[in-house]
C-alpha positions in Angstrom: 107.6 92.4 78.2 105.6 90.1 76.2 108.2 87.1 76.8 108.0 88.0 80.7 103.9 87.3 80.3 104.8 84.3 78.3 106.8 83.5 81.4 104.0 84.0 83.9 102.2 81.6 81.8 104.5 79.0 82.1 104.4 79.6 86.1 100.7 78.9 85.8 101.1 76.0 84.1 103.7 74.8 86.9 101.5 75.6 89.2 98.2 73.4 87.9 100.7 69.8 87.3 103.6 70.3 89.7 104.3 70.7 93.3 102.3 74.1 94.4 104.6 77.0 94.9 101.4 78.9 96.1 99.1 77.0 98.1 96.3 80.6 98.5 95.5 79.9 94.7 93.2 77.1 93.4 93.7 75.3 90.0 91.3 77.1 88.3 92.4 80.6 89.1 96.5 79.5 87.5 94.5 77.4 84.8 92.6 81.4 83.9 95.7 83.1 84.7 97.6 80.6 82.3 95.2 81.9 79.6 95.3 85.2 80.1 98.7 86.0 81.0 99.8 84.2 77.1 96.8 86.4 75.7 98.7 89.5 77.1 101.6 88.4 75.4 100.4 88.1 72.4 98.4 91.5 73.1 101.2 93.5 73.8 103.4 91.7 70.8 100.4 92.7 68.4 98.4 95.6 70.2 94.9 95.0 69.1 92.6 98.0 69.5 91.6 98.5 72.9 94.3 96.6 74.3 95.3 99.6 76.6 91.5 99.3 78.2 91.9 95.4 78.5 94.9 95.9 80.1 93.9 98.7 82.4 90.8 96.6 83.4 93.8 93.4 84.4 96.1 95.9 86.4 93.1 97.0 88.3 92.3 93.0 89.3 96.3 92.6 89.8 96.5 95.6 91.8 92.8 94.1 94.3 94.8 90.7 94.0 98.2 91.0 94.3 97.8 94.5 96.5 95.7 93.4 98.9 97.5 89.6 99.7 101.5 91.5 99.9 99.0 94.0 102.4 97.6 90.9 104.2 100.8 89.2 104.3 103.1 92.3 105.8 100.1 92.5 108.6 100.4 88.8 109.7 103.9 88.5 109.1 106.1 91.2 108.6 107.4 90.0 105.4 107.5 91.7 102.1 105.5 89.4 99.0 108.2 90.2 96.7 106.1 88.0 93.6 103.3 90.2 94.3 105.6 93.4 94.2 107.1 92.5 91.3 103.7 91.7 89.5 102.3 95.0 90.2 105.5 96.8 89.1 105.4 95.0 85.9 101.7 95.8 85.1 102.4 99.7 86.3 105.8 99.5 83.5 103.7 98.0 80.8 100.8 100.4 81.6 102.6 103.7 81.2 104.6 102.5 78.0 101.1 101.6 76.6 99.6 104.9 77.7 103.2 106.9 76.3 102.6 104.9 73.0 99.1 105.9 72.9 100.0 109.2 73.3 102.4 109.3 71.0 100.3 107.9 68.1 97.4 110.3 69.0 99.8 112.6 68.3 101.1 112.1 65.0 100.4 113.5 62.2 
């Protein structure tokens, strides 16, 4: 999962010098996201402590972000926002194999 964060990255990075594949988002905002989205690869190659509460706090933006636009953009047009699907199934995947490992190392001996 890191490599597919790594990946969003890249997207980002697309995004701020090439033709805009998403005209709702301004430079800055895939500029941050470029950041943050190689930050959470490296966070989730090297699991800092805390990293489970950092990425809680980003699936709770990607879930306001990417929830409410695939919401807004059914309402207007009846058409599933498959990117913003597939974001917010790949933050709810990495957020329950973080809480499992969590688990799991709380509970060992």
């Amino acid at each position: 999962m890191a490599w597919c964060f790594s990946i969003a990255g890249v997207y980002h990075i697309a995004e701020l010098f090439g033709p805009s594949l998403s005209a709702s988002s301004p430079a800055w905002r895939h500029a941050l996201f470029a950041v943050v989205d190689v930050a959470v690869g490296l966070g989730l190659w090297r699991r800092p402590k805390g990293f489970l509460l950092v990425f809680s706090l980003l699936g709770v933006q990607q879930l306001y972000s990417h929830g409410r636009k695939a919401l807004q953009i059914y309402q207007n047009s009846h058409q599933v926002d498959w990117l913003s699907i597939l974001v917010l199934a790949a933050i709810l995947l990495v957020w329950v194999l973080l809480w499992q490992e969590r688990r799991r190392d709380i509970s060992a001996p």
